[in-house]
C-alpha positions as CSV (number, residue, x, y, z in Angstrom):
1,X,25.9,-9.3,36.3
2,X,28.2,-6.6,36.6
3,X,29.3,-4.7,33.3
4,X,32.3,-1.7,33.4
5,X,30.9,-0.7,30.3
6,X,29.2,2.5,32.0
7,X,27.4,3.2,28.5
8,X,25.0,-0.5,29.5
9,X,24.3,1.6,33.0
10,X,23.3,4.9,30.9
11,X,21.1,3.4,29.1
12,X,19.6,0.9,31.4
13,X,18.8,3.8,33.4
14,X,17.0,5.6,30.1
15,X,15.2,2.4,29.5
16,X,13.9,2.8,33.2
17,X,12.4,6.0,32.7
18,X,10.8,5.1,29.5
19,X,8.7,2.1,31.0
20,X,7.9,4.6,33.4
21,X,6.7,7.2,31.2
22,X,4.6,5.0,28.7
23,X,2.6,3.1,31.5
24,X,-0.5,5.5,30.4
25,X,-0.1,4.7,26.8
26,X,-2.5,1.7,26.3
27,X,-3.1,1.2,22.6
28,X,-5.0,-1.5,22.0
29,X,-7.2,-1.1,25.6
30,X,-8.0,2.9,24.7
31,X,-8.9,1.9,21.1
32,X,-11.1,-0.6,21.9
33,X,-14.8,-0.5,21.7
34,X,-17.0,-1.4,24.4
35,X,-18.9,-4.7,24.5
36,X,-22.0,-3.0,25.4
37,X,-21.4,-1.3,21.7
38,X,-22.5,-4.4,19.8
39,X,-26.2,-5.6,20.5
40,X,-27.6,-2.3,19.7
41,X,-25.9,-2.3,16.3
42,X,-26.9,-6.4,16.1
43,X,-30.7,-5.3,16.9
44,X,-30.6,-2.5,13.9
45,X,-29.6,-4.9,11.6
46,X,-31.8,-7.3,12.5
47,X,-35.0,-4.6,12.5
48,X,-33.4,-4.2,8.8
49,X,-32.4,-0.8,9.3
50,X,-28.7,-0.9,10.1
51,X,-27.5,2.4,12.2
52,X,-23.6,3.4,11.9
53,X,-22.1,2.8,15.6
54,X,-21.4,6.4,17.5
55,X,-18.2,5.4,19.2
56,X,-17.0,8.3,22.0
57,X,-13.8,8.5,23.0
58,X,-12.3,9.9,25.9
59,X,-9.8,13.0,25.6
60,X,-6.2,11.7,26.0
61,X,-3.2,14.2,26.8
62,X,0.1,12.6,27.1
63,X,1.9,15.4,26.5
64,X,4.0,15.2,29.9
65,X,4.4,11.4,28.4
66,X,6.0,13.0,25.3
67,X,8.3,15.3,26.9
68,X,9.9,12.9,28.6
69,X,10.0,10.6,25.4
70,X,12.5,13.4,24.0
71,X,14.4,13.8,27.1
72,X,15.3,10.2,26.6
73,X,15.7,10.5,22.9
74,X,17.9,13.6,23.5
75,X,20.1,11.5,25.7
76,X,21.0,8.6,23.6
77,X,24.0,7.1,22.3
78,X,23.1,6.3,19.2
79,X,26.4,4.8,18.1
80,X,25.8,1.8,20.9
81,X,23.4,-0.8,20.2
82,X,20.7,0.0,23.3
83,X,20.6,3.3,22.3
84,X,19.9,2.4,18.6
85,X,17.1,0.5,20.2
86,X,15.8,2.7,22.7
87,X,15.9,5.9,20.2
88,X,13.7,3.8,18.0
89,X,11.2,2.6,21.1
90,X,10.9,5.5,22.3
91,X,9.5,7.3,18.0
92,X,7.1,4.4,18.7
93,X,5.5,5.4,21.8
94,X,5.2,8.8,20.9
95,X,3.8,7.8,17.8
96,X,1.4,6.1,19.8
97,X,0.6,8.7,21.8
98,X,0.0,10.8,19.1
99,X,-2.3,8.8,17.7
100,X,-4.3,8.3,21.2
101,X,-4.8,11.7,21.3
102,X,-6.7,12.0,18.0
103,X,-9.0,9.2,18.7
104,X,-12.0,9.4,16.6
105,X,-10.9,11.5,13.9
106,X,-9.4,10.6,10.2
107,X,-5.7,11.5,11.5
108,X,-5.7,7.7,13.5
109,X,-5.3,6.1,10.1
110,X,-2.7,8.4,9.7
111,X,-0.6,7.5,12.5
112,X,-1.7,4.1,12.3
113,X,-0.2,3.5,8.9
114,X,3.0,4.7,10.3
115,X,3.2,2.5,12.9
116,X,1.6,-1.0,11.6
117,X,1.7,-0.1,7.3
118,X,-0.7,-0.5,5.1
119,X,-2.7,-2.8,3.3
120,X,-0.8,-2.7,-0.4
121,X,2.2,-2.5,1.2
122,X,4.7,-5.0,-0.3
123,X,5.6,-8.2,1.5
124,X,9.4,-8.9,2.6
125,X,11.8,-9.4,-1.0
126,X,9.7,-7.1,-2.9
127,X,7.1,-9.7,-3.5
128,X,3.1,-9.5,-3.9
129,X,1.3,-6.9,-1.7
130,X,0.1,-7.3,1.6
131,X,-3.5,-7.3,0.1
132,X,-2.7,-9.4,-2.6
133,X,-1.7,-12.2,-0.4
134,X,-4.7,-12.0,1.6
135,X,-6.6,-12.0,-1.6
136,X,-4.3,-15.3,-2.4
137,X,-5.8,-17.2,0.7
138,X,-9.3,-15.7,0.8
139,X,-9.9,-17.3,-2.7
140,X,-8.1,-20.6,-1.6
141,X,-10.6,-21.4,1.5
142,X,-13.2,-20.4,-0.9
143,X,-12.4,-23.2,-3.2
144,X,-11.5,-25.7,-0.8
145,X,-14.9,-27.5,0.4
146,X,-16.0,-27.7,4.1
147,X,-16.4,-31.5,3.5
148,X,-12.6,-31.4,3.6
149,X,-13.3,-31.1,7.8
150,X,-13.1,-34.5,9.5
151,X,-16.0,-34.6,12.4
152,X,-14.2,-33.5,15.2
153,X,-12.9,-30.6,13.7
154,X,-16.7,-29.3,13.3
155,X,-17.9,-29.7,17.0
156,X,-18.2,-26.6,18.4
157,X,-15.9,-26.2,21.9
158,X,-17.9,-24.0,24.9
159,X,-15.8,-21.3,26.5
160,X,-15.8,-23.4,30.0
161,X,-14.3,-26.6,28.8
162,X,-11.8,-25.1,26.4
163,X,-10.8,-22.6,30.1
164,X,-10.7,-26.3,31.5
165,X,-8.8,-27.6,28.4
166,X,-6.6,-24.3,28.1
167,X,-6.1,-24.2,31.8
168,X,-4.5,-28.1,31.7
169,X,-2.4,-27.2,28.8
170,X,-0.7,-24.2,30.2
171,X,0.0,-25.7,34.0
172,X,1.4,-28.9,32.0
173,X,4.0,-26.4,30.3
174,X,5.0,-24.5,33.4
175,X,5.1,-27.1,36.0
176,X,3.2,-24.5,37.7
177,X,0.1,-21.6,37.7
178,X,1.9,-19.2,35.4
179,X,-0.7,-18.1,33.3
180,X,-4.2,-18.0,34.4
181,X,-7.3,-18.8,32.0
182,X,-10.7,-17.0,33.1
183,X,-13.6,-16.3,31.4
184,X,-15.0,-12.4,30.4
185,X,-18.4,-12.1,29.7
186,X,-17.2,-8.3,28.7
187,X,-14.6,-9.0,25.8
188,X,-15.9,-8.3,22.3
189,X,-12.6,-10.5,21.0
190,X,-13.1,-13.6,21.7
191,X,-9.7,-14.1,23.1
192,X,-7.0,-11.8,24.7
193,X,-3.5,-12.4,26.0
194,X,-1.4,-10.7,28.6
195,X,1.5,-11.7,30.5
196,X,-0.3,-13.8,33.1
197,X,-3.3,-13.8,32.3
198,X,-5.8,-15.3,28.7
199,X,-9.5,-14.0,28.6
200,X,-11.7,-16.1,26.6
201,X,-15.3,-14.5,25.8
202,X,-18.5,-16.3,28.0
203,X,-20.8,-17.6,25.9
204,X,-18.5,-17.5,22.9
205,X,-17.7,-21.1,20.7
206,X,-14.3,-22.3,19.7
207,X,-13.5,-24.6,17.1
208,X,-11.2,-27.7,17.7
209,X,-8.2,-25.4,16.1
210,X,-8.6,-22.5,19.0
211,X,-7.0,-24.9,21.3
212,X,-3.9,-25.3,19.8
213,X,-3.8,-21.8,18.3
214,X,-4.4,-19.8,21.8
215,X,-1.5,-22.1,23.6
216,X,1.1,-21.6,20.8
217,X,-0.2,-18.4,19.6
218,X,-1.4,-16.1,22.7
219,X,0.4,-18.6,25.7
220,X,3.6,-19.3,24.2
221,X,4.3,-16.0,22.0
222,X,2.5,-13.3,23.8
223,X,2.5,-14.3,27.0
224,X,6.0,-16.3,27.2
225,X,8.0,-13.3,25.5
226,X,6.6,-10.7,28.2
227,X,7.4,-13.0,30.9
228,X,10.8,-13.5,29.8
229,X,10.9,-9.8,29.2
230,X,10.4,-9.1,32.6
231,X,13.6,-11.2,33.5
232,X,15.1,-8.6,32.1
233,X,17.8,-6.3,34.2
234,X,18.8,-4.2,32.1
235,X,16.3,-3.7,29.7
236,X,12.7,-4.1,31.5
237,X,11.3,-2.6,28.4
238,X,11.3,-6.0,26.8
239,X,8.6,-7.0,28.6
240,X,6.8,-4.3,26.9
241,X,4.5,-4.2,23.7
242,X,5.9,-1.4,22.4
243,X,4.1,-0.8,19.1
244,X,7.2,-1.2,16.8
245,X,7.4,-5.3,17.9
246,X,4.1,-5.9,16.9
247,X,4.6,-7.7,13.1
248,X,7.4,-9.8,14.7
249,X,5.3,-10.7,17.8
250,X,2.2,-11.3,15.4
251,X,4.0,-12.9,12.6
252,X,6.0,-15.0,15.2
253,X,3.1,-15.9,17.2
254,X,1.7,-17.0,13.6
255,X,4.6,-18.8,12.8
256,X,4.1,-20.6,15.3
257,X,0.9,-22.0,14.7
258,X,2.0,-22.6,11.3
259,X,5.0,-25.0,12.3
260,X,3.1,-26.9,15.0
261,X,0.6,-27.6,12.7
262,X,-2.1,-25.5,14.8
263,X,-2.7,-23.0,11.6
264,X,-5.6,-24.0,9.4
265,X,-7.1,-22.6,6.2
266,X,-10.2,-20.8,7.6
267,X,-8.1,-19.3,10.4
268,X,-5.8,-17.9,7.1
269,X,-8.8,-16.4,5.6
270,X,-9.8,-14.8,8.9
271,X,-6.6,-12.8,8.6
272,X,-7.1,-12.0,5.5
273,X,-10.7,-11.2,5.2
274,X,-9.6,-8.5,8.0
275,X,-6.8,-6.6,5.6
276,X,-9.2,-6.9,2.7
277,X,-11.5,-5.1,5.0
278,X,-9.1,-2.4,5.9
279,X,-8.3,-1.8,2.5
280,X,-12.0,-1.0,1.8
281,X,-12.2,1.0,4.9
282,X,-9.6,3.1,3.2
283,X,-10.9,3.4,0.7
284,X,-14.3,4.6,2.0
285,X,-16.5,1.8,2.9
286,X,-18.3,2.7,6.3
287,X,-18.9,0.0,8.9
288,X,-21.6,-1.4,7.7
289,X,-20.7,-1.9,4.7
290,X,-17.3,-3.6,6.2
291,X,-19.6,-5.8,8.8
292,X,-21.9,-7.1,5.6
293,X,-18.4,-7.6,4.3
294,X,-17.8,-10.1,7.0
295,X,-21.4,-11.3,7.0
296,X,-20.9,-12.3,2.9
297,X,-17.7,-13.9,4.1
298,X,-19.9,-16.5,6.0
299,X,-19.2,-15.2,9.8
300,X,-22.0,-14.9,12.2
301,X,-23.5,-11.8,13.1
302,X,-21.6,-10.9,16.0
303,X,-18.3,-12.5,14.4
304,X,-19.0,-10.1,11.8
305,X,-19.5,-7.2,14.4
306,X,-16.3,-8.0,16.1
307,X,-14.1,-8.0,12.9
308,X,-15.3,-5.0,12.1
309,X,-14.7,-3.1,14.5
310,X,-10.6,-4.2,14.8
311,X,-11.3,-2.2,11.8
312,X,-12.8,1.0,13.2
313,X,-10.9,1.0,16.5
314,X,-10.0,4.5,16.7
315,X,-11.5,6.0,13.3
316,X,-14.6,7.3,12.5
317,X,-17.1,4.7,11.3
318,X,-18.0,6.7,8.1
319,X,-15.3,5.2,6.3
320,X,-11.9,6.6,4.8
321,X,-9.3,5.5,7.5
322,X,-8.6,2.7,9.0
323,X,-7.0,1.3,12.7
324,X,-4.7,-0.9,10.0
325,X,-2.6,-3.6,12.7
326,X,-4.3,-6.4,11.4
327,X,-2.2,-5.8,8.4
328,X,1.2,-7.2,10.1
329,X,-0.4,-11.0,10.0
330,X,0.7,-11.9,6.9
331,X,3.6,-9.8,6.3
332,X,4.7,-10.6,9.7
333,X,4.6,-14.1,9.1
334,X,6.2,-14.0,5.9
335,X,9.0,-11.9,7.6
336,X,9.5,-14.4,10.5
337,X,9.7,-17.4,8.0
338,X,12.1,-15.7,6.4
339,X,14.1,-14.7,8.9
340,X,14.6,-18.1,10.8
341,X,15.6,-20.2,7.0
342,X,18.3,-16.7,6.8
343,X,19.2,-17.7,10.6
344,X,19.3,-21.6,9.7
345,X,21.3,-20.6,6.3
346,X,24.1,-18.7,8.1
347,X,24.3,-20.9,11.1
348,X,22.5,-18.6,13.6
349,X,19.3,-20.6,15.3
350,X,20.4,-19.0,18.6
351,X,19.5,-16.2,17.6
352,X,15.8,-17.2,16.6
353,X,16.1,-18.2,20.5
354,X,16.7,-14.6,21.4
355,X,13.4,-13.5,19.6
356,X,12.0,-15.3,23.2
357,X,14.1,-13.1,25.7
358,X,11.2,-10.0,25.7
359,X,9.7,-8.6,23.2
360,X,11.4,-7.4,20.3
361,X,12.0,-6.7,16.4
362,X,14.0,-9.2,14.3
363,X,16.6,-6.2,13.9
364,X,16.6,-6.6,17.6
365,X,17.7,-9.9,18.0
366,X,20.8,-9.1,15.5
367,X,22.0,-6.0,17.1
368,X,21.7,-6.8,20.7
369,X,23.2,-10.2,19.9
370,X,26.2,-9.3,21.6
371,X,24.7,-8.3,24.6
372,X,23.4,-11.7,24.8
373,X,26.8,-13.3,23.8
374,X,28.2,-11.1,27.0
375,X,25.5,-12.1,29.4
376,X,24.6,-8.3,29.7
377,X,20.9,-9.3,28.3
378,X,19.5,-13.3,29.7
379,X,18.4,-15.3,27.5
380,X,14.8,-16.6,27.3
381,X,14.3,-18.7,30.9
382,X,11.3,-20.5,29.0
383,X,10.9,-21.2,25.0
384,X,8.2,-23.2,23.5
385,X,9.0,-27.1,23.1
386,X,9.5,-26.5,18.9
387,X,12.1,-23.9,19.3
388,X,13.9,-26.3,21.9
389,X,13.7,-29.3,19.6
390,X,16.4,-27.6,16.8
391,X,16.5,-30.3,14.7
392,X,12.9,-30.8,14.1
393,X,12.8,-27.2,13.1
394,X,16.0,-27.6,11.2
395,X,14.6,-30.0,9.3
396,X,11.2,-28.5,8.3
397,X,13.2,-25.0,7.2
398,X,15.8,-27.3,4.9
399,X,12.8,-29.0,3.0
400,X,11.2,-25.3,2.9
401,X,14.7,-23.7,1.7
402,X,15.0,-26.3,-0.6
403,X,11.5,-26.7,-2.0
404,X,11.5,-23.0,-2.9
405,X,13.7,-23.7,-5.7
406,X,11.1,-25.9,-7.3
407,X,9.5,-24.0,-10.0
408,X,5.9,-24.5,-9.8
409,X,5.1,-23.2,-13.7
410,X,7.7,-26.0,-14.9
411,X,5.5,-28.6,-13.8
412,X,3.1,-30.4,-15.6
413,X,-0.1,-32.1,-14.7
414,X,0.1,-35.3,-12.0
């Protein structure tokens, strides 16, 4: 639409340049390790004579990248709300960058912390840690017995039926081939999502839950905010992951499993065992102590290998830093659940709905909230069928809202 206000114009211009100038800046794909990394490290430990992993990284300038970063920082109004936002995009990205160009040395964890926080960092309300909540639900699934399963839940799900499965699920949603599923033999996760397009490892195996958790989770978090993101006119940056969204894309994307019932107790203590784990990286464990970590945990070999190297993406695998995103999980879910019973207290689901118009912080969806009001920013052009069905989710954050005033220690024994 058109807009006099020339300031939306400025800044979607600004906003331009920076997608432009952060195209190189690939966090997750430059940190990553290579498949190929993984069976010789499997093969040491299986000759009983476990050999650290020698990870070499290339040399990363983005110092043209940077310079332009503070041209558009420089040229900011930070009295209107899109420059508020773009002045703190663009810190991220060249926080980012920074930390790119150390890869492989202790100053990652450094920049890292910055940009994702840290394990005993404390969760929304000044409550427990970060680590202390994973600690919470790590001791939970230990004390809950696998017996609990019912049968189907324990049959293992091959890559190709659950691309078949996937596949059905997605092109249901969209009326259409949005998304596509394939399989990569090359992926050391065993799932990834872009905007178009989920990777699911070959050969891997997938429990009944992965289903559900890759289409609310990866399809209709990741995938659906970037798409709407790229509806965007004005700010084409929302289709972005900048590094600043990711605990409100990861603790929405969580939320999501948690309130369509896709979330289950080992899945918790997967999350969990991974911020314990960057917590001992921290505090010196090297990677194989971190993978026998895993491997006392009860994950397979190369599940083990694959968690711990989320760990050491970027750092030396002598121990004493860590590549600490993992950490925004829990606190990112625990801030998303808050945030939507605040929204539901005050009247404000809409803006919950915003959250799905690109990718963005919760602060976001507050302070551009009259951008959406004035049509300036489009809302989301798809949301996932539980954010559409406002009373069902009214419902479930009342009964949390309310059951939060129960006291638990007041109780007595049932």
């Amino acid at each position: 639409m058109d807009n006099p206000d020339p300031s939306i114009a400025h800044h979607a211009a600004l906003d331009a340049r920076m997608v432009a100038a952060v195209r190189g800046i690939r966090l997750l794909t430059l940190t990553s390790w290579p498949a190929s990394m993984q069976a010789p490290f499997l093969e040491s430990v299986a000759r009983g004579n476990p050999q650290l992993p020698q990870v070499s990284y290339p040399k990363q300038d983005f110092s043209e990248a940077r310079r332009e970063l503070a041209a558009i920082e420089a040229a900011v109004d930070e009295s209107h709300p899109l420059g508020i936002y773009l002045r703190d995009s663009v810190r991220s990205w060249d926080l980012a960058a920074s930390l790119l160009e150390a890869l492989g040395t202790p100053a990652v964890d450094h920049f890292s912390c910055q940009l994702f926080g840290v394990p005993d960092q404390p969760m929304p309300g000044n409550g427990p840690t970060t680590r202390e909540a994973a600690r919470h639900f790590i001791q939970i699934a230990q004390e809950l017995d696998h017996e609990l399963l019912a049968p189907e839940e324990s049959v293992p799900v091959s890559a190709t039926a659950l691309q078949l499965q996937l596949q059905s699920d997605l092109d249901d949603f969209f009326d259409a081939r949005i998304i596509t599923v394939e399989l990569d033999a090359d992926l050391i996760a065993k799932a990834a999502a872009g905007a178009t397009r989920i990777r699911l490892r070959s050969g891997a195996c997938f429990s009944a839950y992965d289903r559900a958790q890759l289409f609310h989770h990866e399809a209709l978090v990741h995938s659906l905010t970037a798409l709407n993101g790229r509806e965007q006119t004005v700010l084409a940056s929302l289709g972005l992951s900048s590094p600043r969204i990711t605990a409100t894309q990861e603790g929405l994307a969580t939320f999501a499993e948690q309130i369509t019932g896709s979330i289950d107790i080992e899945r918790l203590k997967r999350v969990s065992l991974r911020i314990e784990a960057i917590a001992m990286a921290r505090d010196g464990a090297d990677f194989i102590q971190v993978f026998q970590y895993f491997r006392d945990a009860g994950q397979t070999a190369a599940e083990s290998f694959s968690s711990a190297q989320r760990v050491f993406r970027g750092v030396p695998t002598c121990g004493g830093g860590a590549f600490t995103k993992d950490t925004v999980y829990l606190r990112g879910l625990v801030s998303v659940h808050t945030f939507f019973r605040q929204m539901l207290r005050e009247d404000k689901l809409q803006v919950c709905r915003w959250l799905f118009a690109g990718k963005m912080t919760l602060h976001d969806a507050q302070a551009l909230a009259p951008l959406f009001e004035s049509g300036v920013l489009a809302p989301p052009r798809w949301l996932p069928q539980w954010l559409n069905r406002a009373n069902g989710l009214a419902g479930v954050l009342a009964f949390s809202l309310f059951a939060n005033r129960i006291r638990m220690d007041q109780i007595g024994q049932v």
